[in-house]
N, C-alpha and C positions, 0 to 999 in steps of 0.2 A: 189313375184317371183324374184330369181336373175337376175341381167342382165345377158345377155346373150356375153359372152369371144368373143370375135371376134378375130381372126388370121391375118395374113399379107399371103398374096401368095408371093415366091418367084418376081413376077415383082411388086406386089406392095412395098414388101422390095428394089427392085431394083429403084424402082421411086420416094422413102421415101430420094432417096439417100447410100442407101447398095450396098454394091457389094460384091454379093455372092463368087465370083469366090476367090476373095480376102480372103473374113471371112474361107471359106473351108481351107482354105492353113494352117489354123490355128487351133491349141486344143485351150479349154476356157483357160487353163493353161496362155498358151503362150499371149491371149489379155490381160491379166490380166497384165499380167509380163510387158507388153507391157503402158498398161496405168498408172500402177505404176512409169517408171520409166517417164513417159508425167508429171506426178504429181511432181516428183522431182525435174524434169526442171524450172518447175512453181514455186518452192518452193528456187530455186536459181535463179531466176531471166532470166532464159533464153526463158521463155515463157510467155505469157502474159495470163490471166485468168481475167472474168469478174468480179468477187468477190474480187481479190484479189490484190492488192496493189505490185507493183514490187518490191523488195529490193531495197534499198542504191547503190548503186553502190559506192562502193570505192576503187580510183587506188593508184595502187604502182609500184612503179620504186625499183626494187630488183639488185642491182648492186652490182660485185663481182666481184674478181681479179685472178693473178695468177693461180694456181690450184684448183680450186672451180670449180666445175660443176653445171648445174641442175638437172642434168642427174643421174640416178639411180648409185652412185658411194659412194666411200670411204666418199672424201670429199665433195659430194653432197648433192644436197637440195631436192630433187624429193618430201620426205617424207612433208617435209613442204607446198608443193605447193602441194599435194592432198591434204591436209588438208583445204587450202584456197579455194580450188576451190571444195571444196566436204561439207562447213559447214553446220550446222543443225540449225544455228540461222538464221530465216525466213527473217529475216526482212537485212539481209544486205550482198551484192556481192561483192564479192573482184575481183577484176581486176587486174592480175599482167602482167608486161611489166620484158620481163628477159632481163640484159645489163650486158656483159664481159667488161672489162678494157682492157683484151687482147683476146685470143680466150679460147672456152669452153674447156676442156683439154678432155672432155668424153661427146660427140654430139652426139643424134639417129642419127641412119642411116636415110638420104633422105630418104624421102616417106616412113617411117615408122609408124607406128599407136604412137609409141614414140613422133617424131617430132612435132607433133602442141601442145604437154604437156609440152616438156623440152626443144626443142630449143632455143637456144638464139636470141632474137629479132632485138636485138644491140651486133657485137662486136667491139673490139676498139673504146669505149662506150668515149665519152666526153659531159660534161653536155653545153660545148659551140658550141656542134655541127651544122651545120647547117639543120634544121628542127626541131631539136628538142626544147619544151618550158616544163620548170618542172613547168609553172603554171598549167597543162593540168593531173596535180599528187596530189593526196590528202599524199602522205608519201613516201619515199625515205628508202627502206632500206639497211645498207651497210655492209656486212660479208667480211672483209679485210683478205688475206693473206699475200700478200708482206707487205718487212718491207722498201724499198727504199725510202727515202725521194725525189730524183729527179722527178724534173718539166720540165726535156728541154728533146728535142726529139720529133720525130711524135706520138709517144702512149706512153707519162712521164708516171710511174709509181704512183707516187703521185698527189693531187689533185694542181690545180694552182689556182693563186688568182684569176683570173677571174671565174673560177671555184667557187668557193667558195665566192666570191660576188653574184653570183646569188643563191648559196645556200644557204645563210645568208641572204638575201632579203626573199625570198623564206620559211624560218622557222618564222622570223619574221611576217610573212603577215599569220600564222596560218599552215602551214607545219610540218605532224610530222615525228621524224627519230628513226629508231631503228639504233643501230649499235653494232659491237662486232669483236673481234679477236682473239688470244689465247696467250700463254704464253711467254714472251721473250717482243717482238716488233712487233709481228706478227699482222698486220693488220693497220699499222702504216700509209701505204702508201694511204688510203684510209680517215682512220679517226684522226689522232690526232693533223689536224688542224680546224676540225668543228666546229664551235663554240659550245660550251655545252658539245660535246662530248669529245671534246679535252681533258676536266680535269675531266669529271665525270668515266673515267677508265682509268688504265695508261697503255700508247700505246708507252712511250717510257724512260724516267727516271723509276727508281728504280722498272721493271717490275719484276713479277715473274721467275725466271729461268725455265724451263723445268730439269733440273737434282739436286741433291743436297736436304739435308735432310728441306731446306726451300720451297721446293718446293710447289704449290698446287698441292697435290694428293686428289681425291675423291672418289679414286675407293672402292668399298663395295666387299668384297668379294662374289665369284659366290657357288654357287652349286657343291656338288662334283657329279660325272660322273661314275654312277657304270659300265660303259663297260671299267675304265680303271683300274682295281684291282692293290696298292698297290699304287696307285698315290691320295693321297686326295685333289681335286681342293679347297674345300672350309679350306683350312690351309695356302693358299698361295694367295699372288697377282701377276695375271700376264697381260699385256698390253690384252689382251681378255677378263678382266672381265669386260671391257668399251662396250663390245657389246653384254652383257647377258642381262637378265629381271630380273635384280635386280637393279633397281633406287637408288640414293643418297636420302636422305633427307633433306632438306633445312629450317631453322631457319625465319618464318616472321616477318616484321613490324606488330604491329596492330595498328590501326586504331578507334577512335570514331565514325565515319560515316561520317565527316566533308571533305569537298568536296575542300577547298584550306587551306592550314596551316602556321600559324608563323603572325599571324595580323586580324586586319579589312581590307575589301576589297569590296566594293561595295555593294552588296546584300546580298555576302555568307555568311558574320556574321551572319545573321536571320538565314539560312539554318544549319547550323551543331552547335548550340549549344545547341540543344536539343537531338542531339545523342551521349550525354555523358555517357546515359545507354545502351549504346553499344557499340561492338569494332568486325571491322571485317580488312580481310586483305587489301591490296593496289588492285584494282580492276583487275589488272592485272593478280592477282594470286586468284579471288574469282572466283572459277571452280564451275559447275553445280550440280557437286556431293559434294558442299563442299570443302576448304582450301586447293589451290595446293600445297603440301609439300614436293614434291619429283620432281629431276632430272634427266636424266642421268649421270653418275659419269665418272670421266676420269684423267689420271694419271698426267699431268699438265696443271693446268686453268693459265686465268690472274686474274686479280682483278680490280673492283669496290670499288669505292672511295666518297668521298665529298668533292668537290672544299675546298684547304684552302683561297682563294682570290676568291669572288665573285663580284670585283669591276671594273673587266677590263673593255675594250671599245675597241673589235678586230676591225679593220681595213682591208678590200680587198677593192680594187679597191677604186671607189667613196663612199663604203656603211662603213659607222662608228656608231657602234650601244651598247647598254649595252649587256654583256652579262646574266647578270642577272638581268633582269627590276623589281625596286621597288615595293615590295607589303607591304603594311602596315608602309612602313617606312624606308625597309631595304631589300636589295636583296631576293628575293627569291631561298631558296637555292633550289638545289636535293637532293635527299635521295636516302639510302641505301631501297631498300624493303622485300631484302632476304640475307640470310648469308650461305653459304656452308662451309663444315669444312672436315679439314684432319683427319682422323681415326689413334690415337694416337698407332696403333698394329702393325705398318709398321716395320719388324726385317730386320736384313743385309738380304743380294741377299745368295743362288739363289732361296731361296723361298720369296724373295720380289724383282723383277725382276730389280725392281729400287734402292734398297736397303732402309735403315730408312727415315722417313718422321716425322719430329715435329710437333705433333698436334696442331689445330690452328683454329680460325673461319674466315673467308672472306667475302668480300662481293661479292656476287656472279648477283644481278638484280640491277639498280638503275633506278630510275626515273625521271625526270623533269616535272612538271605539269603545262608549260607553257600558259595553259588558265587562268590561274589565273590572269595572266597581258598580257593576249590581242598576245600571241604567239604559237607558236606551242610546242607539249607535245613531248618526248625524254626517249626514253627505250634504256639502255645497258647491256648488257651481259657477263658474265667474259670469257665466251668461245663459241667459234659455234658449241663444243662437243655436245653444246645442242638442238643443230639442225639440222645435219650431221647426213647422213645415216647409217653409219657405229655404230651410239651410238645409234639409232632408228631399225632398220630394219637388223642390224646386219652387217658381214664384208660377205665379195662376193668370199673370200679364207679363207685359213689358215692362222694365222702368224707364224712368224716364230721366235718370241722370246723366251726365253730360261729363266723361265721354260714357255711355251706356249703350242697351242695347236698343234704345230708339233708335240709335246711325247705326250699330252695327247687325241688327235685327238678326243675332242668334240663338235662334229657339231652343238650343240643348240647356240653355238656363231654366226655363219652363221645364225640364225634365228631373232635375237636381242628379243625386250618386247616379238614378235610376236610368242616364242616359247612355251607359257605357258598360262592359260588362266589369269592367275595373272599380269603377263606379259602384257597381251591386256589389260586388265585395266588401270596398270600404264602409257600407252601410250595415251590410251583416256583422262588422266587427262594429260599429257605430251602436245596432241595438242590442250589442251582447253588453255594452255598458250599461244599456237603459237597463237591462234585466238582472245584471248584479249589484246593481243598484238597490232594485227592490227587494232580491236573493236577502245584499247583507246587512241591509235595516228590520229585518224579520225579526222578532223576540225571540231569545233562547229557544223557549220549547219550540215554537216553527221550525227553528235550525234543524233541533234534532226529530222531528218527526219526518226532516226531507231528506235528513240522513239515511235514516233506518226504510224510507220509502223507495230510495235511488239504491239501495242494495238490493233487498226482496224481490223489487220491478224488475232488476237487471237481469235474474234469473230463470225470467221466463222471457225473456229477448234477446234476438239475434246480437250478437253472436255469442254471449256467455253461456245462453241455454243450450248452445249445440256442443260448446266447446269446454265447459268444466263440469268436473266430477269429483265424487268424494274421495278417490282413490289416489286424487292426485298431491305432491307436494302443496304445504299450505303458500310455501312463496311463490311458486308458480300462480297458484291461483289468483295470488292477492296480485302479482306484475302483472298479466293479463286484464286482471276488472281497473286496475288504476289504469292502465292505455285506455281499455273502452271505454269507461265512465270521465275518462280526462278530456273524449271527445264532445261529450257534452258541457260540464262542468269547468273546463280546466287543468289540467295537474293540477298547478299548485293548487287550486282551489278543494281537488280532491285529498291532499298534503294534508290540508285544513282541517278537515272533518272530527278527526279523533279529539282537538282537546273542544269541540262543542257536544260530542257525546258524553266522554269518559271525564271525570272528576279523578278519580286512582285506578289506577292501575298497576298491576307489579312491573310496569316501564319503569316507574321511577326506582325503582329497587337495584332492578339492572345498571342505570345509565343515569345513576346521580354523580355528577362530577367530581364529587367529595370523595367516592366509595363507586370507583369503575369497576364493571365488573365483566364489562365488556368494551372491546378494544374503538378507540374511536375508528377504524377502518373500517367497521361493520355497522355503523350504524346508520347506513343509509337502505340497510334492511328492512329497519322499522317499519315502514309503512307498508312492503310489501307483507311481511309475517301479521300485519294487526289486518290487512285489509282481508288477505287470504284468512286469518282464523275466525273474522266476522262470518265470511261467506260461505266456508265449511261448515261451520253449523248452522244456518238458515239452509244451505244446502240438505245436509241431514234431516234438518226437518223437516225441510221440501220433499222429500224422498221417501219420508218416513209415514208418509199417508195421514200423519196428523192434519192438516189444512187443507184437505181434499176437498170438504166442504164449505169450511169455515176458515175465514180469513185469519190471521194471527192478529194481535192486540199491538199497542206501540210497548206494552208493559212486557207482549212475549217477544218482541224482536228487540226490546233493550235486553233482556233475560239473554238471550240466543248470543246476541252482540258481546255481551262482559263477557260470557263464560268460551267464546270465541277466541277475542284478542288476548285471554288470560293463557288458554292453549296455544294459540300463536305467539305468544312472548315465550313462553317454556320452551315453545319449539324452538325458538330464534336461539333462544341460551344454548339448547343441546348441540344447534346445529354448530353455533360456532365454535363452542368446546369442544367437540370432535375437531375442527378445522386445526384449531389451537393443537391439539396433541398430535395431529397428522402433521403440521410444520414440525414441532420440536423433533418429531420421528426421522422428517426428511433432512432436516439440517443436521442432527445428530450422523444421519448417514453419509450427508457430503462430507461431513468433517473427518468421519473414518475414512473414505475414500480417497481423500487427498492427505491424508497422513497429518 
């Protein structure tokens, strides 16, 4: 006979802890709607959940000059800072501090629902301020528009040595920096005495012009506008096609898998010489969906470079330091990791607003991979076009250039990617670079606490939680969670992970190329046996009722992790020796068989 459904009376709900009066006020719709967005919370870190492990938290100090805003503007940043404060990678919260140089030139209004999103925290921002410590900041990013070099005055435009002694203390001790400006000298006043930064884009000799047929133009031609008969938009470039949903496309590095480049280096040699049967992008640009290869485009960028002299010794204050610390033998240079290019179709004005432009390639992204030798890592950008609202989300009027869309009055420019659903794609892969951006200027430890955070989290979410078990093969497991977790992350980005956890491992035992001991056909196992033998035992221990209450430590999921991929490397050894002695079995047998 069934049990028998027992009901709640309205006071025993009331005494369970319900409050009717409350639930009434609500359709099921609306709880729903309601506990979903509690789940988001928890998913960025702003709620704490028993199951689940808090994100990273990583801060940044976002400082900016001149006419730059935060604020939903021209030249504002609004678009990027949802971005940070809205990502979908579980395991890591970015924390931004927003700092003017001078005042925000386009501030919410007080007490507006604006204000706690875009105001500026610091204006007349100085990094020698008093209260302020950039040790209290895992990255510093810096989008310049003045071009003044002066240091004297109550709010100098440019940075001073004291200034930049402690920001040069500060990258060196593992601090990472993005920085960027745009065409001319533009942003000069902020960055082109930083160390690293100074010479890996030019901020002040032989910059790009803004006018003139050497110009960097990027712009892609838009769409033509059937509401404007007799006007073809897509025949002509005009200063508007910078805010349509048509992206540039950008030219990458690729990549072996190899995680520091140009030498031996401590550990990493073991680590990336067995992914020479693969090649993916700089991790910056390895997006969720696959190889970010497109931009925003805009009618004059600056340019990224490669230091010709990587042997100086800049000097602030007391702090004298290399700028390029020895790896393998010999400075570690930066690289170029992306190339944008002028479209060779540019004809005189007035259907090329700017007139001819010499086609050409650029380097448009560089990087510095300052972990390699014990410092902090350095992203630059040829332009802020690439982050500015006005190339994302569109422009907030008409312009008024000639031919523009004063004669041809097409609103889809006021819309920017967001006006097409092709459009919201390109942007989605547009802010997975904002966000591996911030990902991979994080210090070490951030790294590996978003490691050890994106595995743990993953097994109590769909679909790993419903779908792995301990019983099952360790490389199954680990193929499985790299597709899922690749969907956030990347592959190759998930590729990555091991040599930012693991210092040794009996990897290098196996598959040192001096002393093979395993065949180069199998090693493209690797990742799936380290990823499965991490997650079998975090699984195990998930299972095992230890952390029913209590959360695990970063100290117990590195514990769980070594002694994980340690089993999962043993496993990869047996498995393949077994394979090994089942060939010689079967060819020993064809050979009898055909005599």
């Amino acid at each position: 006979m069934p049990a028998k459904r027992t009901t709640r009376t309205g006071k025993e709900k009331a005494s369970a802890g319900f409050d009717l009066s409350e639930i009434e006020k609500y359709h099921l719709a609306e709880i729903k709607r309601i506990e979903r967005l509690r789940f988001q919370e928890i998913d960025i870190g702003r709620r704490d959940h028993r199951i689940f492990l808090r994100p990273c938290t990583v801060k940044i100090l976002m400082l900016v000059d001149d006419g730059i805003s935060f604020n939903q503007f021209y030249f504002g940043l609004s678009e990027v800072l949802d971005t940070l404060r809205n990502n979908p990678e579980w395991w890591v919260n970015f924390d931004i501090t927003r700092a003017h140089r001078q005042t925000d030139p386009n501030p919410p209004v007080a007490g507006s629902p604006a204000e706690p999103l875009y105001a500026p925290h610091y204006e007349n921002f100085k990094f020698t301020q008093s209260g302020f410590d950039i040790n209290d900041y895992d990255q510093v990013w810096f989008y310049g528009f003045n071009l003044s070099q002066s240091t004297s005055g109550a709010n100098p435009p440019a940075l001073t040595d004291p200034e930049l002694e402690i920001l040069f203390r500060w990258m060196d001790a593992g601090g990472g920096v993005f920085a960027t400006g745009d065409h001319a000298q533009l942003g000069a006043s902020l960055c082109a005495r930083i160390p690293r930064v100074r010479n890996m884009r030019k901020w002040l000799a032989g910059v790009p012009s803004p006018v003139g047929a050497d110009r960097h133009d990027t712009l892609v031609k838009g769409h033509d506008y059937a509401a404007t008969p007799g006007v073809d938009e897509s025949a002509q470039y005009t200063f508007d096609d910078e805010s349509d949903d048509v992206p540039m496309k950008i030219r990458l590095r690729w990549y072996m898998h190899h995680h520091c480049h140009g030498g031996i280096h401590h550990h990493y040699h073991h680590w990336h010489w067995h992914y020479f049967l693969r090649r993916s992008p700089h991790p910056v640009l390895c997006g969720k969906d696959g190889p970010i290869t497109i931009l925003p485009d805009h009618p004059h960028e600056g340019e990224v470079v490669v230091p010709a002299d990587l042997t100086d010794n800049p000097t602030f204050g007391a702090y004298t330091a290399p700028e390029y610390p020895d790896y393998g033998g010999n400075p570690l240079a930066p690289e170029i990791i992306a190339w944008a290019r002028v479209q060779d179709d540019h004809g005189p004005a007035p259907f090329n607003f700017k007139g001819e432009a010499n086609g050409k390639e650029f380097g448009a992204i560089g990087a510095y991979n300052g972990h390699c030798v014990d410092v902090g890592r350095v992203v630059v950008d040829s332009t802020w076009h690439h982050w500015f609202d006005v190339n994302l989300t569109g422009r907030m009027f008409f312009n008024t250039d000639n031919p523009g869309n004063v004669t041809t009055g097409d609103p889809r420019k006021l819309n920017g990617f967001n006006d097409t659903p092709q459009g919201q794609q390109a942007l989605d892969r547009i802010r997975n670079y904002f966000r591996n951006v911030a990902i991979w200027l994080s210090p070490k430890a951030k790294l590996r606490c978003m490691v050890w955070r994106a595995c743990w989290n993953a097994l109590f979410r769909y679909p790993l939680h419903a779908d792995l078990n301990v019983h099952m093969p360790i490389w199954v497991i680990g193929h499985h969670a790299i597709d899922v977790l690749g969907k956030y992350a990347g592959q190759c980005n998930v590729l990555l992970w091991w040599p930012i956890v693991f210092e040794r491992l009996p990897l290098e035992r196996l598959l040192d190329p001096d002393n093979l001991k395993v065949p180069v056909e199998s090693v493209g196992m690797v990742d799936e046996f380290l990823m499965g033998g991490v997650l079998k035992a975090m699984l195990e221990a998930k299972e095992s009722g230890k952390y029913a209450k209590t959360l695990p430590s970063d100290k117990d999921l590195a514990a769980m992790a070594a002694a994980g991929a340690t089993s999962g490397i043993k496993e990869m050894a047996d498995h393949v020796n077994a394979a090994q002695q089942s060939n010689k079995h079967v060819l020993a047998t064809l050979k009898e068989a055909i005599g």
